[in-house]
CHARMM-style PDB file with segment names, atoms N, HN, CA, C and O in Angstrom:
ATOM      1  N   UNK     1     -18.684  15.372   3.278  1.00  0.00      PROA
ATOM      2  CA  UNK     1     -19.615  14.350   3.713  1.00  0.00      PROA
ATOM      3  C   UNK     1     -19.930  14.567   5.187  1.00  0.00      PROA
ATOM      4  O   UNK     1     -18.995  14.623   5.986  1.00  0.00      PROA
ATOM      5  N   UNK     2     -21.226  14.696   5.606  1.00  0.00      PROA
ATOM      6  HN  UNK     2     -21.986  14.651   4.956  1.00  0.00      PROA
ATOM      7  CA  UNK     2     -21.682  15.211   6.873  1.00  0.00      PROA
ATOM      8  C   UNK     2     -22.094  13.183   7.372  1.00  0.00      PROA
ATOM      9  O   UNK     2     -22.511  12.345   6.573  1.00  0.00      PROA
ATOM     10  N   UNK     3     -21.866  13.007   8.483  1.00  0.00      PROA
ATOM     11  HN  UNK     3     -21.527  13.688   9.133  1.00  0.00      PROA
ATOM     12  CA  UNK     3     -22.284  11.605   9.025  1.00  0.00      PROA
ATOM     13  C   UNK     3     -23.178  12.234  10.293  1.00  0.00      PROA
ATOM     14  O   UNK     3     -23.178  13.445  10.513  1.00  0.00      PROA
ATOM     15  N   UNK     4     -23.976  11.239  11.143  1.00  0.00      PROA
ATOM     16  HN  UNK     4     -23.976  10.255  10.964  1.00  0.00      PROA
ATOM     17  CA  UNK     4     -25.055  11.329  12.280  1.00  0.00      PROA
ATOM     18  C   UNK     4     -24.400   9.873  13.202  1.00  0.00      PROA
ATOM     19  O   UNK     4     -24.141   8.682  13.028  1.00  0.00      PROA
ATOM     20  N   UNK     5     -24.372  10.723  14.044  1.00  0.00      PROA
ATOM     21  HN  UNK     5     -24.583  11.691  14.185  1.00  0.00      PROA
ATOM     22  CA  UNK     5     -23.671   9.304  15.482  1.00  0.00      PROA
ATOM     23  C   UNK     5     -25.230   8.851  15.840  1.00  0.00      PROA
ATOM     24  O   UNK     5     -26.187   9.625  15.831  1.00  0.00      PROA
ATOM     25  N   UNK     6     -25.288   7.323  16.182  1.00  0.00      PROA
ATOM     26  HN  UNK     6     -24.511   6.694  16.190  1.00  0.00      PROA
ATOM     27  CA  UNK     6     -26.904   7.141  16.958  1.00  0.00      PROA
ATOM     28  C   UNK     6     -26.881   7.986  17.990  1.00  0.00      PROA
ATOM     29  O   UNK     6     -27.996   8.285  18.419  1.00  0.00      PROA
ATOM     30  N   UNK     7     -25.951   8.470  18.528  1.00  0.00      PROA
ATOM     31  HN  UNK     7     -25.046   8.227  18.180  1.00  0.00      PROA
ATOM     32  CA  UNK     7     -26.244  10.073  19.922  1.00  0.00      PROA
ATOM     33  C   UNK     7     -26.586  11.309  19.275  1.00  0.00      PROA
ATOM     34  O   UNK     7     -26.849  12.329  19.911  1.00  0.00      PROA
ATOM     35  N   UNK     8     -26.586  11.237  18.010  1.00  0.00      PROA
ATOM     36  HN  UNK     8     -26.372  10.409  17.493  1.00  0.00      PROA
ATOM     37  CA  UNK     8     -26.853  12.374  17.379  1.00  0.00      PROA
ATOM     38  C   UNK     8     -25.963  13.532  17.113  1.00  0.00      PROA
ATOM     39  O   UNK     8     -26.361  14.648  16.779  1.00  0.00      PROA
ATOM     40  N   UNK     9     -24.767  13.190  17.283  1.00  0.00      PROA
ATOM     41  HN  UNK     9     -24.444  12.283  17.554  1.00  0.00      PROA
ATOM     42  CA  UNK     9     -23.778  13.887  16.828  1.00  0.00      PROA
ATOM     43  C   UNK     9     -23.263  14.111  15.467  1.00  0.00      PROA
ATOM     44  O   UNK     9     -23.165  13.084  14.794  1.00  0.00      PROA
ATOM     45  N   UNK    10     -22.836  15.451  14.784  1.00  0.00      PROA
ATOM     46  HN  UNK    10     -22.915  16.285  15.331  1.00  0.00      PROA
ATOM     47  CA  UNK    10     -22.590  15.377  13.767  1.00  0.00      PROA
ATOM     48  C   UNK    10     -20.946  15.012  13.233  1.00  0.00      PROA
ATOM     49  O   UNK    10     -20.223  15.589  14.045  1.00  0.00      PROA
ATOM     50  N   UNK    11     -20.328  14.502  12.504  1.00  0.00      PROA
ATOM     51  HN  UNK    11     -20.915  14.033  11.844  1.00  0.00      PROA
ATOM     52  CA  UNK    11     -19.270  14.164  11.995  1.00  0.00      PROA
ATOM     53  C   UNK    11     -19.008  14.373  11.055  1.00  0.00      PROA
ATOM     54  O   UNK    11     -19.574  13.760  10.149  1.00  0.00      PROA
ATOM     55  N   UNK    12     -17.979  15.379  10.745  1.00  0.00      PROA
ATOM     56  HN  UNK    12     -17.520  15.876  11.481  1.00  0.00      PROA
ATOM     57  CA  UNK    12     -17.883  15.572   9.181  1.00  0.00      PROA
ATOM     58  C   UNK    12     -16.518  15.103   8.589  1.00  0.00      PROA
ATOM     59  O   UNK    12     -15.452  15.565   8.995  1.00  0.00      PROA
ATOM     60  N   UNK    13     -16.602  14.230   7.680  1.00  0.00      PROA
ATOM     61  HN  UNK    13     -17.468  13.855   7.350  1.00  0.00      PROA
ATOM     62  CA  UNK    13     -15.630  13.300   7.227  1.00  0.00      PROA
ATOM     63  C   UNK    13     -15.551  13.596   5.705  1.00  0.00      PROA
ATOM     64  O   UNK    13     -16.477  13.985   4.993  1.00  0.00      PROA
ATOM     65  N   UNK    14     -13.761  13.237   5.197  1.00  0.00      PROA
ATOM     66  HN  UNK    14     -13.008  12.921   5.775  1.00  0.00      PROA
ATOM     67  CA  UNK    14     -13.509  13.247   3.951  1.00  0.00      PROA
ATOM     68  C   UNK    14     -13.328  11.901   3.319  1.00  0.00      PROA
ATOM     69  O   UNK    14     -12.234  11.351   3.441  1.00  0.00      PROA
ATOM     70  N   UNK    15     -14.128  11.418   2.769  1.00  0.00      PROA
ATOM     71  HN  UNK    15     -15.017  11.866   2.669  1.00  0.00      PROA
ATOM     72  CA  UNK    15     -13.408   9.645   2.023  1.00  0.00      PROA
ATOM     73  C   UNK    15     -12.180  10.178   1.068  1.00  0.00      PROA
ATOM     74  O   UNK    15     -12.125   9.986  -0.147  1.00  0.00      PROA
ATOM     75  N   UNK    16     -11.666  10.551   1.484  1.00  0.00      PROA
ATOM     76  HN  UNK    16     -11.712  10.706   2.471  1.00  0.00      PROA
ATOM     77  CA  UNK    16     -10.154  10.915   0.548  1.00  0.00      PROA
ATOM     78  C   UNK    16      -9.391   9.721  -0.174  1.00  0.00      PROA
ATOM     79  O   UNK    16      -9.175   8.639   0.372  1.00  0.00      PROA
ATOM     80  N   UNK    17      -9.017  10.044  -1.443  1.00  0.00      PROA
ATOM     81  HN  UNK    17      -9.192  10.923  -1.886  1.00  0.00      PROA
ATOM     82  CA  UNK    17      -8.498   8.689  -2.137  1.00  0.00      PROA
ATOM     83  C   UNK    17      -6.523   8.370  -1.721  1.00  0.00      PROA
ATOM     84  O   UNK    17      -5.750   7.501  -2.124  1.00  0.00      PROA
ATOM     85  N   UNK    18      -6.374   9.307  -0.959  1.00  0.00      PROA
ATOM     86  HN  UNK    18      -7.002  10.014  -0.631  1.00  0.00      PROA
ATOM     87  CA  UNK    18      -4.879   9.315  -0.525  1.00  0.00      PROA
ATOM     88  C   UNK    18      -4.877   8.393   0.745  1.00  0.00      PROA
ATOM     89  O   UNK    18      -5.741   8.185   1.598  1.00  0.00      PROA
ATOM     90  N   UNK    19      -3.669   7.937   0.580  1.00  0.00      PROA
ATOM     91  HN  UNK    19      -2.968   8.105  -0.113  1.00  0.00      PROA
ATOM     92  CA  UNK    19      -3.028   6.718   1.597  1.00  0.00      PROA
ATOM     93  C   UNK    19      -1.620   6.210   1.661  1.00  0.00      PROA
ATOM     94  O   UNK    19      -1.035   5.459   0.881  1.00  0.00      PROA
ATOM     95  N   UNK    20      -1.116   6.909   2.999  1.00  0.00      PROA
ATOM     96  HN  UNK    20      -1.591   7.519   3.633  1.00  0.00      PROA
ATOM     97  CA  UNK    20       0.145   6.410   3.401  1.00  0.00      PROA
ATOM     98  C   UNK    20       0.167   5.580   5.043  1.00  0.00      PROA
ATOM     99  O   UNK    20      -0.302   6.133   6.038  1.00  0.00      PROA
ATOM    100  N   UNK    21       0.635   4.545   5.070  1.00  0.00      PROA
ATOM    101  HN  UNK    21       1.017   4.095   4.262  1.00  0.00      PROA
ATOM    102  CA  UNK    21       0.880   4.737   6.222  1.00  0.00      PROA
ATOM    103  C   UNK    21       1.319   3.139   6.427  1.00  0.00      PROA
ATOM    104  O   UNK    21       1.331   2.340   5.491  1.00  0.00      PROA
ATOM    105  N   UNK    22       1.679   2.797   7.808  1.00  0.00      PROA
ATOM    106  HN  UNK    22       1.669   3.445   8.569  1.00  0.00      PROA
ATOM    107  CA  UNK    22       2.926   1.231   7.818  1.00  0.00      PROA
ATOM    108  C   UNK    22       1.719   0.362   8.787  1.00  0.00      PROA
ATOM    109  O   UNK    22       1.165   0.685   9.837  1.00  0.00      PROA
ATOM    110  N   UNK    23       1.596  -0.864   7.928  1.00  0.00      PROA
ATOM    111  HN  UNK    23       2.046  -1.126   7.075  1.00  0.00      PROA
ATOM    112  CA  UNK    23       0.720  -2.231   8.431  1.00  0.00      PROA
ATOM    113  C   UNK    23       1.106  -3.028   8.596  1.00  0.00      PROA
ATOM    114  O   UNK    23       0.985  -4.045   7.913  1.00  0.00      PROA
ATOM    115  N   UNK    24       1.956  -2.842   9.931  1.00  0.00      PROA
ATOM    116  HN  UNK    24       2.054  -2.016  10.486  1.00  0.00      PROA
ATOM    117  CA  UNK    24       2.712  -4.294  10.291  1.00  0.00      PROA
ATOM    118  C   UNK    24       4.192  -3.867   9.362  1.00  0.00      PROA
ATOM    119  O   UNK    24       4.844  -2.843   9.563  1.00  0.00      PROA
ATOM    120  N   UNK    25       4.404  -4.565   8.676  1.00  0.00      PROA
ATOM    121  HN  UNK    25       3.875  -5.397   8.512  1.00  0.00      PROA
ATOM    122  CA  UNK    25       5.790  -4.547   8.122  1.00  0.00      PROA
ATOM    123  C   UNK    25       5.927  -4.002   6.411  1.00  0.00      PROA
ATOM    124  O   UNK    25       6.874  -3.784   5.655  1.00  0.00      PROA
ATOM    125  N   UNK    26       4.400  -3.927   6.299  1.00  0.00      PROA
ATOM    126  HN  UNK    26       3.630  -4.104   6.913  1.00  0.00      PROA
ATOM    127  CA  UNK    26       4.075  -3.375   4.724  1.00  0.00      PROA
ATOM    128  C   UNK    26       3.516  -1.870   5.280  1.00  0.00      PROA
ATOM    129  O   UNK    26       2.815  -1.533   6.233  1.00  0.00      PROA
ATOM    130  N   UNK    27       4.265  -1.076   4.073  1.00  0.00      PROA
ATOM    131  HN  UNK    27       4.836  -1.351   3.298  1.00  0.00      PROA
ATOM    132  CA  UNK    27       3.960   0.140   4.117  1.00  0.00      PROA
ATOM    133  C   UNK    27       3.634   0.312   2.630  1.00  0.00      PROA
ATOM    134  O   UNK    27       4.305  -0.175   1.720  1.00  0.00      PROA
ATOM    135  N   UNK    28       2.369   1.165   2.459  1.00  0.00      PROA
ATOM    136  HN  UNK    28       1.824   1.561   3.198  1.00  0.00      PROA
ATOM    137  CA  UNK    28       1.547   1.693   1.432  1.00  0.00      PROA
ATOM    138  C   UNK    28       1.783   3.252   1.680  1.00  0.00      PROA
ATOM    139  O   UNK    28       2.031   3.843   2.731  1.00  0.00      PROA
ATOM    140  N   UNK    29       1.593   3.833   0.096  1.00  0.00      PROA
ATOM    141  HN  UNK    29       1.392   3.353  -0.758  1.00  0.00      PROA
ATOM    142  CA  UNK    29       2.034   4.984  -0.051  1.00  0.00      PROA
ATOM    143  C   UNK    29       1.060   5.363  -1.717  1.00  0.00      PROA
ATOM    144  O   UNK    29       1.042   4.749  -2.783  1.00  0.00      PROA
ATOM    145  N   UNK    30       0.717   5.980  -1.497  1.00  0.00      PROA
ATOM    146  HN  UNK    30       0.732   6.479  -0.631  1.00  0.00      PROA
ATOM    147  CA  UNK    30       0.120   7.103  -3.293  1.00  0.00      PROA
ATOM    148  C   UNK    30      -1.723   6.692  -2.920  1.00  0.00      PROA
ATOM    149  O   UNK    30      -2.302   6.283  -1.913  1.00  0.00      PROA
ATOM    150  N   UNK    31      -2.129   7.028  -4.198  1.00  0.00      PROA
ATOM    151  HN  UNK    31      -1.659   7.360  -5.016  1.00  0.00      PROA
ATOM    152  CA  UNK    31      -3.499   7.007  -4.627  1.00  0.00      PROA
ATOM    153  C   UNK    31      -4.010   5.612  -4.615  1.00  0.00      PROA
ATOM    154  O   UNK    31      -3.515   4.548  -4.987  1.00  0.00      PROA
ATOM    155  N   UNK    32      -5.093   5.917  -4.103  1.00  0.00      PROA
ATOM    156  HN  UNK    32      -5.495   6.781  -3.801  1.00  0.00      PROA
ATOM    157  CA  UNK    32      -6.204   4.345  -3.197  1.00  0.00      PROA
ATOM    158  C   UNK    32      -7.692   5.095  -3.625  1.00  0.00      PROA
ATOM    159  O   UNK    32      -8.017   6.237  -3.298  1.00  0.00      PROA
ATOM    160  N   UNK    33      -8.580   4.044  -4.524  1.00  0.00      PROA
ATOM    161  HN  UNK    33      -8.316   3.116  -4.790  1.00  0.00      PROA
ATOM    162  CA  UNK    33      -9.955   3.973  -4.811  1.00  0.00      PROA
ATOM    163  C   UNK    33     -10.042   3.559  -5.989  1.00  0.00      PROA
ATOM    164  O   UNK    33      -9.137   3.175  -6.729  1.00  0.00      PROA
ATOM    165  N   UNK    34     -11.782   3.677  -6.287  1.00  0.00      PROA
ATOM    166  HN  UNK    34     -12.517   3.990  -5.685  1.00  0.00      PROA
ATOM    167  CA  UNK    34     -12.137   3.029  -7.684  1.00  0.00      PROA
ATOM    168  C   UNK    34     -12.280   3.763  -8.557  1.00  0.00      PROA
ATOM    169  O   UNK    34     -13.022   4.738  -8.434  1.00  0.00      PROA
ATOM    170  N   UNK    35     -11.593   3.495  -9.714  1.00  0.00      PROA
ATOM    171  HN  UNK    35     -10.991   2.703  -9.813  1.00  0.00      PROA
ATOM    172  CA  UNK    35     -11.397   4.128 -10.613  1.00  0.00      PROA
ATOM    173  C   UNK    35     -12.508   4.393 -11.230  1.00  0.00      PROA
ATOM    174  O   UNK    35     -12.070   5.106 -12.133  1.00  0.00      PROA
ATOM    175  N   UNK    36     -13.986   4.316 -11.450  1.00  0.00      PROA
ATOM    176  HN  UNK    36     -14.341   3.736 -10.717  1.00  0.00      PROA
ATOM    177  CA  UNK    36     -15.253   4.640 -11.809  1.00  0.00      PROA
ATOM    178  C   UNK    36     -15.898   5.836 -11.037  1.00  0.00      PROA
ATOM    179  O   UNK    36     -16.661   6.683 -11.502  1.00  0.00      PROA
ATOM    180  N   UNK    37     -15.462   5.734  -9.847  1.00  0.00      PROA
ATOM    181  HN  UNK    37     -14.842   5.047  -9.469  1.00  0.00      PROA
ATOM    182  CA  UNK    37     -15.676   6.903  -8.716  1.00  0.00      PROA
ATOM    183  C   UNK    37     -15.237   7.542  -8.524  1.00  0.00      PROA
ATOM    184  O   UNK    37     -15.751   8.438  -7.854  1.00  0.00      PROA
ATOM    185  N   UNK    38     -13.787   7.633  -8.991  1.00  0.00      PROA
ATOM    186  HN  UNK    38     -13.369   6.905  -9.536  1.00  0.00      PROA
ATOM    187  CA  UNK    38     -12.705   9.063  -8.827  1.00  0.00      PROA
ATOM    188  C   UNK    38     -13.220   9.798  -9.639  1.00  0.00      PROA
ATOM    189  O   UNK    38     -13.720   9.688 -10.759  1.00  0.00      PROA
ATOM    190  N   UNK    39     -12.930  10.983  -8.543  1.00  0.00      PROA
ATOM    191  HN  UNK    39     -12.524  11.072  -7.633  1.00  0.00      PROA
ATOM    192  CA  UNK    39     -13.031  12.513  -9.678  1.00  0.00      PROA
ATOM    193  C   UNK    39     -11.958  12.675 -10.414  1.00  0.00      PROA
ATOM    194  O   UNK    39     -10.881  12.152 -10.127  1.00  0.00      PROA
ATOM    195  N   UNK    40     -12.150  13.413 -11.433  1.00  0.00      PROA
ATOM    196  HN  UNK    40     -13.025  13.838 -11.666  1.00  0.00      PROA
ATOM    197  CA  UNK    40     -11.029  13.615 -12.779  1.00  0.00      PROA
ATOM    198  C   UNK    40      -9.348  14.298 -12.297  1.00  0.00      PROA
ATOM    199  O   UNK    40      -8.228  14.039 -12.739  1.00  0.00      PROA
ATOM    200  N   UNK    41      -9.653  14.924 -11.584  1.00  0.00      PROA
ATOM    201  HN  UNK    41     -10.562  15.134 -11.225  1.00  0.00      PROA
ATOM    202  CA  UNK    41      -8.680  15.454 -10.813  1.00  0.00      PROA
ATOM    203  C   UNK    41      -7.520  14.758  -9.858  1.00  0.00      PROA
ATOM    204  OT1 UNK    41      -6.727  15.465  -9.236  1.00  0.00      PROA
TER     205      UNK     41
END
């Protein structure tokens, strides 16, 4: 996925369905998204 900054910069980003990481005192860990939109894989 290619993104455009309003300065016109380019950004190239992954919406990746993976997610770990600690929020405050809850920590999340495995596979994150919608299940209609995931690829099969």
């Amino acid at each position: 996925n290619v993104l455009v900054t309003n300065e016109g910069h380019i950004k190239i980003v992954d919406f990746g369905l993976a997610a770990e990481g600690v929020f405050g005192k809850k920590k999340i860990k495995g596979a994150k998204g919608t299940l209609p939109f995931m690829a099969p894989e």
